[in-house]
PDB file with one MODEL, atoms N, CA, C and O in Angstrom:
MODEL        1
ATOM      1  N   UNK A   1      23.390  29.670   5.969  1.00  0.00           N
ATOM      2  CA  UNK A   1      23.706  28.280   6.234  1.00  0.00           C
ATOM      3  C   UNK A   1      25.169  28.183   6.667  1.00  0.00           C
ATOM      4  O   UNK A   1      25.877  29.159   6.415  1.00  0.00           O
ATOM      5  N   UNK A   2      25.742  27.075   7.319  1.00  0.00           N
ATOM      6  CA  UNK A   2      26.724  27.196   7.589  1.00  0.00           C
ATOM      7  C   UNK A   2      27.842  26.158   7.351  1.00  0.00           C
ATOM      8  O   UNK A   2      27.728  25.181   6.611  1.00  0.00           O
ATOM      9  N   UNK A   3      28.343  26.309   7.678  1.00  0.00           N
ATOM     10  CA  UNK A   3      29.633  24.941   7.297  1.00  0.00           C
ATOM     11  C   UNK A   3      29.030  23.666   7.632  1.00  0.00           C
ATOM     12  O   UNK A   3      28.139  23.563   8.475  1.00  0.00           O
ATOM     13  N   UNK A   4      29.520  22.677   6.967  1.00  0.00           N
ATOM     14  CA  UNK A   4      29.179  21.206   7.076  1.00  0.00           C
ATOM     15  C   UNK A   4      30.048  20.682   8.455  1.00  0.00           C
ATOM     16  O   UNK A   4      31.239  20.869   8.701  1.00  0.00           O
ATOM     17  N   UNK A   5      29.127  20.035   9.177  1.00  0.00           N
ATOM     18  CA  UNK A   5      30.177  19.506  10.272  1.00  0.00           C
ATOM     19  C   UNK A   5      29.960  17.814  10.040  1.00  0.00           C
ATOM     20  O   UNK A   5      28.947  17.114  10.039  1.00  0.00           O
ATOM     21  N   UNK A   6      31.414  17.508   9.843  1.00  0.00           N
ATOM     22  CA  UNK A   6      31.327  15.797   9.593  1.00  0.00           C
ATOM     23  C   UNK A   6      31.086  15.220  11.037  1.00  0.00           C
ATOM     24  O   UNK A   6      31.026  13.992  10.982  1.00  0.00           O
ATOM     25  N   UNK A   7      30.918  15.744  12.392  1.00  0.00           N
ATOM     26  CA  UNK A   7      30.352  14.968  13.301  1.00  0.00           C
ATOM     27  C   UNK A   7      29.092  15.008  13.040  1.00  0.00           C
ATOM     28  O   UNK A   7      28.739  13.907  12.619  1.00  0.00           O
ATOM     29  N   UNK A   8      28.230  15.758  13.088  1.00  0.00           N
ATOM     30  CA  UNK A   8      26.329  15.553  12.581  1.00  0.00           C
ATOM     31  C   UNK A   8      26.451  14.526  11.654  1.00  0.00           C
ATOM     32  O   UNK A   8      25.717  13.540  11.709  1.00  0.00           O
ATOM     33  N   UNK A   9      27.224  14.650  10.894  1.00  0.00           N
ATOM     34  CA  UNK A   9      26.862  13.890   9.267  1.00  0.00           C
ATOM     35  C   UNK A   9      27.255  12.489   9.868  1.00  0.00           C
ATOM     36  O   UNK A   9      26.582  11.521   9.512  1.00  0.00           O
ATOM     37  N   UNK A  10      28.200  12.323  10.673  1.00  0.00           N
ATOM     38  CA  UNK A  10      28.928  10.908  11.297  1.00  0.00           C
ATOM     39  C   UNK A  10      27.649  10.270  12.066  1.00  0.00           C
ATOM     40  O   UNK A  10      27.558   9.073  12.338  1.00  0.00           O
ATOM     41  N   UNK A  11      26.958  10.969  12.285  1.00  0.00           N
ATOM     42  CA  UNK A  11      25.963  10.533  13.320  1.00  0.00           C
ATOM     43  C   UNK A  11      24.505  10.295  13.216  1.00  0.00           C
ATOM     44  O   UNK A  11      23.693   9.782  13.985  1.00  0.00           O
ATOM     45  N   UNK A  12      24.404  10.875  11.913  1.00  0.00           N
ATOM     46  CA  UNK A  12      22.957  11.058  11.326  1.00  0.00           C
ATOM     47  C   UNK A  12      23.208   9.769  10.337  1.00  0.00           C
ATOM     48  O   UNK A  12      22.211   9.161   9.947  1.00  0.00           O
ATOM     49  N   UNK A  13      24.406   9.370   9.955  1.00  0.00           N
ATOM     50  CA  UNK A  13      24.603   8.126   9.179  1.00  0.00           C
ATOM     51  C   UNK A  13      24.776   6.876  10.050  1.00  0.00           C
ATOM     52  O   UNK A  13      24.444   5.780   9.599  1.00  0.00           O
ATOM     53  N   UNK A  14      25.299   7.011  11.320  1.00  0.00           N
ATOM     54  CA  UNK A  14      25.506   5.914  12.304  1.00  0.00           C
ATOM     55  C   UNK A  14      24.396   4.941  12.579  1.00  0.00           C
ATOM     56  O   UNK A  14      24.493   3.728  12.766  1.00  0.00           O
ATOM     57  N   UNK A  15      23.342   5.685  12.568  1.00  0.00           N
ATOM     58  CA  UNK A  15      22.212   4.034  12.858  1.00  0.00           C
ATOM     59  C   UNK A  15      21.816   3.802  11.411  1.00  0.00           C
ATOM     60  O   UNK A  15      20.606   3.578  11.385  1.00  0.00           O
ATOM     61  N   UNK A  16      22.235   3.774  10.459  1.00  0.00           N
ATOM     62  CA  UNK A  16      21.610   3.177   8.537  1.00  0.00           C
ATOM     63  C   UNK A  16      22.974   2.236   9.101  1.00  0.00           C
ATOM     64  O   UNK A  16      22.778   1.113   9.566  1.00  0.00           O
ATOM     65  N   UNK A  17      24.161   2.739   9.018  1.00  0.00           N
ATOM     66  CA  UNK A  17      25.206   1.519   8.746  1.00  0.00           C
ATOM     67  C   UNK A  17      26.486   2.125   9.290  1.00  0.00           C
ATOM     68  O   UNK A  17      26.541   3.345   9.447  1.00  0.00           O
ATOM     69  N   UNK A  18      27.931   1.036   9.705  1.00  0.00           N
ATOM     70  CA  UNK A  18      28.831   1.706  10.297  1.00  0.00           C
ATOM     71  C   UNK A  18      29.873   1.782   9.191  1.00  0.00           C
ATOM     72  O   UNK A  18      31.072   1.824   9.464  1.00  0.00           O
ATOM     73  N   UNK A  19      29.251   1.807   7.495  1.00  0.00           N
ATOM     74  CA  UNK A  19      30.478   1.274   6.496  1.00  0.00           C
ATOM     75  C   UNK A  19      30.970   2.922   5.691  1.00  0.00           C
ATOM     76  O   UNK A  19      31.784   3.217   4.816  1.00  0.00           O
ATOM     77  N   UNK A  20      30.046   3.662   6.483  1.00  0.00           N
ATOM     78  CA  UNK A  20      30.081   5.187   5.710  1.00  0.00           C
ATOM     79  C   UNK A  20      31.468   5.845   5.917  1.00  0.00           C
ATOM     80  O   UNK A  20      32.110   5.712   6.959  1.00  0.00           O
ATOM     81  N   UNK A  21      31.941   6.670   4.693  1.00  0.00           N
ATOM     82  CA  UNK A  21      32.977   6.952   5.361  1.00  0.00           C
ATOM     83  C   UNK A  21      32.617   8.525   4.269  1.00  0.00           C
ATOM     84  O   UNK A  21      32.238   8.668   3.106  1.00  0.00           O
ATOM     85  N   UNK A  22      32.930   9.349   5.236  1.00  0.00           N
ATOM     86  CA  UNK A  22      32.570  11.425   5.071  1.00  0.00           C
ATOM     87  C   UNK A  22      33.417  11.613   4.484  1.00  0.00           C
ATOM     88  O   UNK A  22      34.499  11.134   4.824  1.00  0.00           O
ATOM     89  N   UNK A  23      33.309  12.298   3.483  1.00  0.00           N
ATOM     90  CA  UNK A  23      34.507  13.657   3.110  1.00  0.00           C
ATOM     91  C   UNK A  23      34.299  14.817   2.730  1.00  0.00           C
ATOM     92  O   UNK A  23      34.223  14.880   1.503  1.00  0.00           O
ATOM     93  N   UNK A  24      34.187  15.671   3.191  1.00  0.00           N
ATOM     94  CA  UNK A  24      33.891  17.313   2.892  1.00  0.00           C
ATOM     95  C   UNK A  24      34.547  17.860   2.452  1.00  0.00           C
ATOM     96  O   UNK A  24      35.540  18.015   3.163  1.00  0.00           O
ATOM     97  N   UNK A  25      34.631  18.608   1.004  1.00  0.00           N
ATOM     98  CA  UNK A  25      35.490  19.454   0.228  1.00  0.00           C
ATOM     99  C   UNK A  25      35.120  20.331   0.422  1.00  0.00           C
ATOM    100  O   UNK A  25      33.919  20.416   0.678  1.00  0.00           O
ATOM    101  N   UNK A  26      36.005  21.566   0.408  1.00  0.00           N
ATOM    102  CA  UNK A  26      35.654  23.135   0.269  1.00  0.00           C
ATOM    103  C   UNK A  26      34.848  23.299  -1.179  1.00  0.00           C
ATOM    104  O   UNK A  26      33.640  23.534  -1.129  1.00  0.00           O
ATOM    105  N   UNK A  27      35.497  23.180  -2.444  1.00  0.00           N
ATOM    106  CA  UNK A  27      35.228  23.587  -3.161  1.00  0.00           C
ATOM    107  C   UNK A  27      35.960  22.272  -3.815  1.00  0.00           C
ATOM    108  O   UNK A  27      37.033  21.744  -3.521  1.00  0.00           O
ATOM    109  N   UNK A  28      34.754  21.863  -5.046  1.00  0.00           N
ATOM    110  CA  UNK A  28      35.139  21.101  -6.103  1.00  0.00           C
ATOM    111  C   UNK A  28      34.368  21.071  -7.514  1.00  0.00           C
ATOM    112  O   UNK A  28      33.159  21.279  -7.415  1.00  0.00           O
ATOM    113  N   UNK A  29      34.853  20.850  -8.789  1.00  0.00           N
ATOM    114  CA  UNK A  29      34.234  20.966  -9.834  1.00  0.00           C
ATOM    115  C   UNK A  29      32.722  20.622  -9.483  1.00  0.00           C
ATOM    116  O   UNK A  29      31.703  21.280  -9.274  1.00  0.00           O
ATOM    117  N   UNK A  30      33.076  19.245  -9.520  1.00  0.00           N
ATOM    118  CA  UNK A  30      31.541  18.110  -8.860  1.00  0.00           C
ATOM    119  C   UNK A  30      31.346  17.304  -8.074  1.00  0.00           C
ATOM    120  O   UNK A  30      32.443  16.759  -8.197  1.00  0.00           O
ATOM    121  N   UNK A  31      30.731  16.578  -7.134  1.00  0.00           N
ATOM    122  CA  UNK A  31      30.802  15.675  -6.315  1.00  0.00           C
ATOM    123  C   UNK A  31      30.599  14.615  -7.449  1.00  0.00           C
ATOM    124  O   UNK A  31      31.357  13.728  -7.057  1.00  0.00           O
ATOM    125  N   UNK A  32      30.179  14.272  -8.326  1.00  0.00           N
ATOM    126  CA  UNK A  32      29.850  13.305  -9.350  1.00  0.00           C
ATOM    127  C   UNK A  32      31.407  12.859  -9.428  1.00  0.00           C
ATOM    128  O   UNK A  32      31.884  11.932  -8.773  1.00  0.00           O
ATOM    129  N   UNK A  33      32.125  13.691 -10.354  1.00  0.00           N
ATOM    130  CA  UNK A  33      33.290  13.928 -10.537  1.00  0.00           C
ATOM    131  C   UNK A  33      34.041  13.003 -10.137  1.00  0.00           C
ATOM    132  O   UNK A  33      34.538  11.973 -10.594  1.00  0.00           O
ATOM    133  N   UNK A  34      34.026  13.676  -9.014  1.00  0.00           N
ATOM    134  CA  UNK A  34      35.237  13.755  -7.795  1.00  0.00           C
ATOM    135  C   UNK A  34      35.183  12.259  -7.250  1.00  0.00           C
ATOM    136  O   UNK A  34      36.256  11.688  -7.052  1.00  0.00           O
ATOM    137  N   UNK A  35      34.048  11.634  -7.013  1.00  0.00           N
ATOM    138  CA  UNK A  35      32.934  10.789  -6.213  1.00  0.00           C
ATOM    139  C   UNK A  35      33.417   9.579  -7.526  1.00  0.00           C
ATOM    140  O   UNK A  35      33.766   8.488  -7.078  1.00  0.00           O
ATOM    141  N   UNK A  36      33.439   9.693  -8.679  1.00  0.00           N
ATOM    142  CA  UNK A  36      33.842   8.932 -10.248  1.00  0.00           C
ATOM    143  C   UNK A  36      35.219   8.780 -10.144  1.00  0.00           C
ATOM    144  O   UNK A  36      35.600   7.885 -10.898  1.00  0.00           O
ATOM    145  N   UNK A  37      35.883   9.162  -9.676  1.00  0.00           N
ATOM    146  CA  UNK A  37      37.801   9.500  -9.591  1.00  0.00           C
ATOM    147  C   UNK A  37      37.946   8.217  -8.633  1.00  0.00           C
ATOM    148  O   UNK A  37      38.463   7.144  -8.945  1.00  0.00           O
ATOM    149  N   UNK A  38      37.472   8.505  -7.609  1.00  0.00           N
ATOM    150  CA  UNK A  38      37.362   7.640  -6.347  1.00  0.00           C
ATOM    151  C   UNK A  38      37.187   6.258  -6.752  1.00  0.00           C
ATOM    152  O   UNK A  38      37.977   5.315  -6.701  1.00  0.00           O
ATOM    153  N   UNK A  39      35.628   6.354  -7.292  1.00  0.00           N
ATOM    154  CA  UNK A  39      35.424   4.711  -7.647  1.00  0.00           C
ATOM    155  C   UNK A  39      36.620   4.260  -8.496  1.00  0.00           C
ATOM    156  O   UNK A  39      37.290   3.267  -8.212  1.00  0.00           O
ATOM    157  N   UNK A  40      36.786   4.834  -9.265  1.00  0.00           N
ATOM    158  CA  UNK A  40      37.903   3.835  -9.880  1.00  0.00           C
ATOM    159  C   UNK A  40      39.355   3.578  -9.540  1.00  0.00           C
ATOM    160  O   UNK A  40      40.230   2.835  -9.986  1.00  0.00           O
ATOM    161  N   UNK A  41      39.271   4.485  -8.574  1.00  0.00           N
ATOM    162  CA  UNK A  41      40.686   3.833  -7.488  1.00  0.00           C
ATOM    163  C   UNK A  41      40.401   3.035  -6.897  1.00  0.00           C
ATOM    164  O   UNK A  41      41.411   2.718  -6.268  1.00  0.00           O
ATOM    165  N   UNK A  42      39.224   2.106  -6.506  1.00  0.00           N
ATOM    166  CA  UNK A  42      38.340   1.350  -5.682  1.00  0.00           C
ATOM    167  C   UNK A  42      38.567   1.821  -4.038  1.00  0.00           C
ATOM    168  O   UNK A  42      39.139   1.359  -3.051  1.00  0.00           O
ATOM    169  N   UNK A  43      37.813   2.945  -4.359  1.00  0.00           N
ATOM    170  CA  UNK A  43      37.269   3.246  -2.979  1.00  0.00           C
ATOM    171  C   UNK A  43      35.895   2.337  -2.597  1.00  0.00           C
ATOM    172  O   UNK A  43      35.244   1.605  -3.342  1.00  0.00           O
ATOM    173  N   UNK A  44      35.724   2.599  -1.396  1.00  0.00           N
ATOM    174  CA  UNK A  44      34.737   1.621  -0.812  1.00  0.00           C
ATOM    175  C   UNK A  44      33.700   1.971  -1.420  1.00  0.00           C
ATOM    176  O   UNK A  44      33.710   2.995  -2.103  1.00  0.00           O
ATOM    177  N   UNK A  45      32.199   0.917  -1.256  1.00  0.00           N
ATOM    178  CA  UNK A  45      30.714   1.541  -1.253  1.00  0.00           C
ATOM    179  C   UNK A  45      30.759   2.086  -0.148  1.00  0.00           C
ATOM    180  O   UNK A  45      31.697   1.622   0.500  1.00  0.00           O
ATOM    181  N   UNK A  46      30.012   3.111   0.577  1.00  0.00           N
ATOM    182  CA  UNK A  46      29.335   3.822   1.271  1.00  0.00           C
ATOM    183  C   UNK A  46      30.350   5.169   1.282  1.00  0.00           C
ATOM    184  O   UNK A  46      30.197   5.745   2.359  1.00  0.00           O
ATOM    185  N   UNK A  47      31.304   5.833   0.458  1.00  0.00           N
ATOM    186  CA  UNK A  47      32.028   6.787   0.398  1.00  0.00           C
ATOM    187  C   UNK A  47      31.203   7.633  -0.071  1.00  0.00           C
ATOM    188  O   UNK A  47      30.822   7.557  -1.240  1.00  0.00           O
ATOM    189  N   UNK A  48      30.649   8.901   1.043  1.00  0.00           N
ATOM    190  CA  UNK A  48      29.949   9.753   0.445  1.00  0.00           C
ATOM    191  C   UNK A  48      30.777  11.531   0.559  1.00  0.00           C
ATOM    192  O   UNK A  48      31.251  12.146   1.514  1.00  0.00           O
ATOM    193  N   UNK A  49      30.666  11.780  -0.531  1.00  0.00           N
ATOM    194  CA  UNK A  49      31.232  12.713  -0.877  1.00  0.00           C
ATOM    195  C   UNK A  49      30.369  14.396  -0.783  1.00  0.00           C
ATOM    196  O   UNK A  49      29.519  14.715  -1.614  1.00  0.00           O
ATOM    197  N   UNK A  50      30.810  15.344   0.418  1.00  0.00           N
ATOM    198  CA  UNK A  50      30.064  16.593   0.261  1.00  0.00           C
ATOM    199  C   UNK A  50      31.033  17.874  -0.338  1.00  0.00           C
ATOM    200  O   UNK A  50      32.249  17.698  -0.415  1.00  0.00           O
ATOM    201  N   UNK A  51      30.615  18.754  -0.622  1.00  0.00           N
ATOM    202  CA  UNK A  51      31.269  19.638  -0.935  1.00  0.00           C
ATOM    203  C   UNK A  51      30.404  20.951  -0.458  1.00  0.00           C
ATOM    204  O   UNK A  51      29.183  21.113  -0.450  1.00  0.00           O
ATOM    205  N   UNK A  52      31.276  21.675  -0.134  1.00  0.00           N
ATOM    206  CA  UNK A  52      30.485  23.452   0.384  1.00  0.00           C
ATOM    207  C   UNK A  52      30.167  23.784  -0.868  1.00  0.00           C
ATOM    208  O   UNK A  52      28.943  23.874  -0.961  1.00  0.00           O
ATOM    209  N   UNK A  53      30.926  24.092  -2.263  1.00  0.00           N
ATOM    210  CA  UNK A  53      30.535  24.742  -3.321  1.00  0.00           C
ATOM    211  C   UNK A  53      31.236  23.785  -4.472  1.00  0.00           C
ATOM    212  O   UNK A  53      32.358  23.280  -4.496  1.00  0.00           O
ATOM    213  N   UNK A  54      30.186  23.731  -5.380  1.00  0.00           N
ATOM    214  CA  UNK A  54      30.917  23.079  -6.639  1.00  0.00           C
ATOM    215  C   UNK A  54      30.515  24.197  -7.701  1.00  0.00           C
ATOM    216  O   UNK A  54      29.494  24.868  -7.848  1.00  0.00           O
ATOM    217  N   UNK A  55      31.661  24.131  -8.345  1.00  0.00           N
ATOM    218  CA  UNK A  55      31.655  25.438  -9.848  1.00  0.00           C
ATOM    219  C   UNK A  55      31.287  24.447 -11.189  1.00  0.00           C
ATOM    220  O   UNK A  55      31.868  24.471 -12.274  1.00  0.00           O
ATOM    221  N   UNK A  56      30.455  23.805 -10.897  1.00  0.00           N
ATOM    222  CA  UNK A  56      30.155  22.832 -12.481  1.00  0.00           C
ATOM    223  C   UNK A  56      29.881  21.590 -11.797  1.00  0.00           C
ATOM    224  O   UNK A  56      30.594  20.589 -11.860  1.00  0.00           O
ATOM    225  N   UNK A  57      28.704  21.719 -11.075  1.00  0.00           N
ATOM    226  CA  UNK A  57      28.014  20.908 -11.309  1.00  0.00           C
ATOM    227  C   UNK A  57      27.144  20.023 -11.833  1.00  0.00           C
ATOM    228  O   UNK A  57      26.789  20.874 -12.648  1.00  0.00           O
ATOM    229  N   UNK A  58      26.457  19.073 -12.121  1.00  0.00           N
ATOM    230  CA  UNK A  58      25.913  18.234 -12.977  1.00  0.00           C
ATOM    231  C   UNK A  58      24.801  17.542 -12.398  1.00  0.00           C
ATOM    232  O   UNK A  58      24.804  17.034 -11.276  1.00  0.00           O
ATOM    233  N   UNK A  59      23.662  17.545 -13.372  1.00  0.00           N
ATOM    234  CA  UNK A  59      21.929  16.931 -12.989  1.00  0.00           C
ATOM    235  C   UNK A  59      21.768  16.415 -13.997  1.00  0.00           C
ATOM    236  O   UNK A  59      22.593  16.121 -14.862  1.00  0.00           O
ATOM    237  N   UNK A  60      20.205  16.198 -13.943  1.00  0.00           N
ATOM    238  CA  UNK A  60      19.801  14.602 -15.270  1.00  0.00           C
ATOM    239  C   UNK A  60      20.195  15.980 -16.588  1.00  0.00           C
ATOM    240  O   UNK A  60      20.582  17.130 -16.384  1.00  0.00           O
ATOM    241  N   UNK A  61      19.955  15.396 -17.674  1.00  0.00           N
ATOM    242  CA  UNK A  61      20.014  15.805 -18.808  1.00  0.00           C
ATOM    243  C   UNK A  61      21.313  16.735 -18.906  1.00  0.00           C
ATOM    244  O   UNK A  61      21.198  17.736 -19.612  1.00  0.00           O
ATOM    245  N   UNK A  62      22.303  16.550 -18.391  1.00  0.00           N
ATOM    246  CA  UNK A  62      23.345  17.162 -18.875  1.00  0.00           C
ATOM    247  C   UNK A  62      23.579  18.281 -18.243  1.00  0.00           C
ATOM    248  O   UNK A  62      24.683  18.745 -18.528  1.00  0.00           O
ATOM    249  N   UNK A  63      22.863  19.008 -17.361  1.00  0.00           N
ATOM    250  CA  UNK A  63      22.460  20.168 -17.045  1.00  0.00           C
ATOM    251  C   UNK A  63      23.465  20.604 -16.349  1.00  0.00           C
ATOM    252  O   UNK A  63      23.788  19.708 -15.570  1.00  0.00           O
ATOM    253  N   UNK A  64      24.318  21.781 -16.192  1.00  0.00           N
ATOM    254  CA  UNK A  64      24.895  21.868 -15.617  1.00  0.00           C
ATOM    255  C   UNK A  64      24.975  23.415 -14.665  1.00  0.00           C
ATOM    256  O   UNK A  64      24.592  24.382 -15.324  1.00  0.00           O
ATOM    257  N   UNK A  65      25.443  23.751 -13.153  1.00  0.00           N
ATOM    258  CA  UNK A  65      24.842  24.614 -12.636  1.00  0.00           C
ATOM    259  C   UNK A  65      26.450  25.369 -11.682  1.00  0.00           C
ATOM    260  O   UNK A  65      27.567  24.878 -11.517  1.00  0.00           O
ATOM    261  N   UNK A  66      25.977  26.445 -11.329  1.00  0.00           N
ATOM    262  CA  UNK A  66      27.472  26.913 -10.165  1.00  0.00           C
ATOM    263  C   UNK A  66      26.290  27.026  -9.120  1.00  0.00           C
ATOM    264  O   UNK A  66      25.239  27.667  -9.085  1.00  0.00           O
ATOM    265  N   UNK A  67      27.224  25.693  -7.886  1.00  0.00           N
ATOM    266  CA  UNK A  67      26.464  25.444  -6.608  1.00  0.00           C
ATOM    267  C   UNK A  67      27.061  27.095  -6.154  1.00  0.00           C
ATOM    268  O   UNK A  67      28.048  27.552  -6.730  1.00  0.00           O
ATOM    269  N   UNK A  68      26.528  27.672  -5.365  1.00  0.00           N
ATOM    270  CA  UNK A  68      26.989  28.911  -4.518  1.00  0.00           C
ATOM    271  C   UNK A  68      27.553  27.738  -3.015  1.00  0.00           C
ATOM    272  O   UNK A  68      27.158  26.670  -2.547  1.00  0.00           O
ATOM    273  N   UNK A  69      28.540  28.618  -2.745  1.00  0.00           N
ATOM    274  CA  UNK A  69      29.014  27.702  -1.072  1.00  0.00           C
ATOM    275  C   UNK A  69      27.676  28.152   0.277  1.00  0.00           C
ATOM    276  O   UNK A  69      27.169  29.244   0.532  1.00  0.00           O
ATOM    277  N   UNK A  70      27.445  26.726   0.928  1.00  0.00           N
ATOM    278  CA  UNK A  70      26.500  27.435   1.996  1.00  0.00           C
ATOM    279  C   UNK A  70      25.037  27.161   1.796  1.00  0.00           C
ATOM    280  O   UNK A  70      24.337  26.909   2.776  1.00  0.00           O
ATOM    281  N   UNK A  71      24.660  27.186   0.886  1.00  0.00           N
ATOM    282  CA  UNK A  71      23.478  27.461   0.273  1.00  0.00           C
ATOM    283  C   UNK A  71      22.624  26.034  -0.215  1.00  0.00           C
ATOM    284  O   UNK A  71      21.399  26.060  -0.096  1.00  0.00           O
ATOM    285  N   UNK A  72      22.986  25.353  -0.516  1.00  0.00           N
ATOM    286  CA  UNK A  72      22.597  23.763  -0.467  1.00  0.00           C
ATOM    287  C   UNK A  72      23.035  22.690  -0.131  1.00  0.00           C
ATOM    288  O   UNK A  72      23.942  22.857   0.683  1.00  0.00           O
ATOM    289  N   UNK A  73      22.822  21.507  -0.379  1.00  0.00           N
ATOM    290  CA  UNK A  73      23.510  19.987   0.207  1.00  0.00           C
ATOM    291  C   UNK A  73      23.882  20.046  -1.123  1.00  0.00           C
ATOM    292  O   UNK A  73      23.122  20.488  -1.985  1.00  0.00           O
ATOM    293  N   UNK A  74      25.381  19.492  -1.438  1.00  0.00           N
ATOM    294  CA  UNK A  74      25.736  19.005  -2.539  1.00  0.00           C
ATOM    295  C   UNK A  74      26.819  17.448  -2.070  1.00  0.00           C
ATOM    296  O   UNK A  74      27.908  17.250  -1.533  1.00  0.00           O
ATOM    297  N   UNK A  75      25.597  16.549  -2.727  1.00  0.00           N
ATOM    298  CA  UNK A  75      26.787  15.261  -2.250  1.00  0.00           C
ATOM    299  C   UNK A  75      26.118  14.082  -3.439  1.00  0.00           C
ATOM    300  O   UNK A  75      25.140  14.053  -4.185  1.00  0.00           O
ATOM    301  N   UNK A  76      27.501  12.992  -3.048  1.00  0.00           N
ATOM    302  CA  UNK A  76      27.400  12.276  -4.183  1.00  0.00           C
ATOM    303  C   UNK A  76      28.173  10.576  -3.267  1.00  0.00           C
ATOM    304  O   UNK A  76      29.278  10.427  -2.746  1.00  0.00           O
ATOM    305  N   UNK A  77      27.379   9.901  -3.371  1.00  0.00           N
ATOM    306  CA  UNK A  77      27.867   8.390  -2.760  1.00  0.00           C
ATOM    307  C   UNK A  77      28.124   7.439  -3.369  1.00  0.00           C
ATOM    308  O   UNK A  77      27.110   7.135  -3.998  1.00  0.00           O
ATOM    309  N   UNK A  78      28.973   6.703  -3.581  1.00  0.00           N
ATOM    310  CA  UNK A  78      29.585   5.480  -4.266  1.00  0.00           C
ATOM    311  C   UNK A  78      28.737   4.294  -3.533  1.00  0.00           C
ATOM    312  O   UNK A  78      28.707   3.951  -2.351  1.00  0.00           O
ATOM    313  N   UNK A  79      27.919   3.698  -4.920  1.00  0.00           N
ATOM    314  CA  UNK A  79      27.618   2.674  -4.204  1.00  0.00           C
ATOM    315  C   UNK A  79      28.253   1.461  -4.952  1.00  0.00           C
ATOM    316  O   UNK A  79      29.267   1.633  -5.628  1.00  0.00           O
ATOM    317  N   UNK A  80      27.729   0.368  -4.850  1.00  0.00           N
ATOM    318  CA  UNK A  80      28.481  -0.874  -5.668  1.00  0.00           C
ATOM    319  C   UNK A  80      27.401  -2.273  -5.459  1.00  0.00           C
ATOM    320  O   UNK A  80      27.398  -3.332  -4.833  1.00  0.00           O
ATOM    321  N   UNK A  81      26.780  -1.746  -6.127  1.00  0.00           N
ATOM    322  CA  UNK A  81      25.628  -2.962  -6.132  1.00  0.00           C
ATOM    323  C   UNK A  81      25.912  -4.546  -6.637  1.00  0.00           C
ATOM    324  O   UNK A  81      26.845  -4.579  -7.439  1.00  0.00           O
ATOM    325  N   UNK A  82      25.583  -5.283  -6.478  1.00  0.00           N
ATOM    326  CA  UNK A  82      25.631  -6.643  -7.214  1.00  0.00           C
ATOM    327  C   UNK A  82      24.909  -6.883  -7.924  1.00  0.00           C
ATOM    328  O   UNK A  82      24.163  -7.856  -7.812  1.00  0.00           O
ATOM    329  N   UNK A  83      24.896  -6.152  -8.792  1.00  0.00           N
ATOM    330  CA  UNK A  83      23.659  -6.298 -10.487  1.00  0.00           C
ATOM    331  C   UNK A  83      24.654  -6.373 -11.590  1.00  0.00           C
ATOM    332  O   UNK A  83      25.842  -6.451 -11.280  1.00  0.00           O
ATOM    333  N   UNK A  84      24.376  -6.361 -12.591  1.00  0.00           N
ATOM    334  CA  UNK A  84      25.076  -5.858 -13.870  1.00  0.00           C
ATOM    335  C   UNK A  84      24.184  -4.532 -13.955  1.00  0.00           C
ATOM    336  O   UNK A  84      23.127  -4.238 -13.396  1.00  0.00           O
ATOM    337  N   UNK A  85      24.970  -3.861 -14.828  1.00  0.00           N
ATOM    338  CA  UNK A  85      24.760  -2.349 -15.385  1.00  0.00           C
ATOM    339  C   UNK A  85      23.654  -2.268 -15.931  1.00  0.00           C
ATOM    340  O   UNK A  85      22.749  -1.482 -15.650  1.00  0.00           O
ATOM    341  N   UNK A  86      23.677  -3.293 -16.957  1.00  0.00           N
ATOM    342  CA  UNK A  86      21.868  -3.415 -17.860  1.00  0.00           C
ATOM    343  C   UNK A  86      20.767  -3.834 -16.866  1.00  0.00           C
ATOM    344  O   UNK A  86      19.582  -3.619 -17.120  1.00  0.00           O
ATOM    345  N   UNK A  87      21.182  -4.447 -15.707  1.00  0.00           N
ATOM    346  CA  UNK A  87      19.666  -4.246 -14.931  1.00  0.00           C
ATOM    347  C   UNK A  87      19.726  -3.216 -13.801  1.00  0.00           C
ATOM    348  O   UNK A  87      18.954  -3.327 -12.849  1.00  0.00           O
ATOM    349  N   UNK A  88      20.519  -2.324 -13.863  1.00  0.00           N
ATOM    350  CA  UNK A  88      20.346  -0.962 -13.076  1.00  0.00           C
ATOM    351  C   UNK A  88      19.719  -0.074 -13.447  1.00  0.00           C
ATOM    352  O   UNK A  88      19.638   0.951 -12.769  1.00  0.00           O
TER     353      UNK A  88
ENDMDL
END
C-alpha cells in the first residue's frame, strides 16, 4: 500500500461537502487522540484526521492495537452535532 495522497482524499470528499478539511500524520499515538486534542481547541466539524501508522491505537471496548504504516485506513473525524450527549 502506499502513502496517503491528500489530493484523492480532497476529491473523493468534494462532492459529500466543501467543509472537509485533511490532515495526514506520519505517525501518531491515535487518530482518536489526536482528532480529541483538536476538538477542544475548537477545530471545525468536518476535520478529518489520517495517519500512516498509529502505535496505540484504540476500538470499542478499550481495545487497543499497533496500526503497522501502509497497511490500513486509520482515520478519525470531528463531528459536532446539535443533540445533547444523552441522545447520541
Amino acid at each position: 500500500m502506499e502513502k496517503l495522497d491528500p489530493t484523492i482524499i480532497q476529491r473523493a470528499f468534494q462532492d459529500l461537502a466543501n467543509n472537509f478539511q485533511i490532515e495526514i500524520l506520519e505517525e501518531t499515538t491515535s487518530t482518536n487522540d489526536y482528532a480529541h486534542q483538536l476538538a477542544r481547541k475548537e477545530a471545525s466539524e468536518g476535520h478529518i484526521v489520517f495517519a500512516e501508522k498509529q502505535t496505540a491505537g484504540k476500538g470499542r471496548l478499550d481495545r487497543t492495537w499497533e496500526s503497522p504504516a501502509y497497511k490500513n485506513l486509520y482515520l478519525s473525524i470531528i463531528l459536532r452535532p446539535d443533540l445533547i450527549a444523552e441522545k447520541a
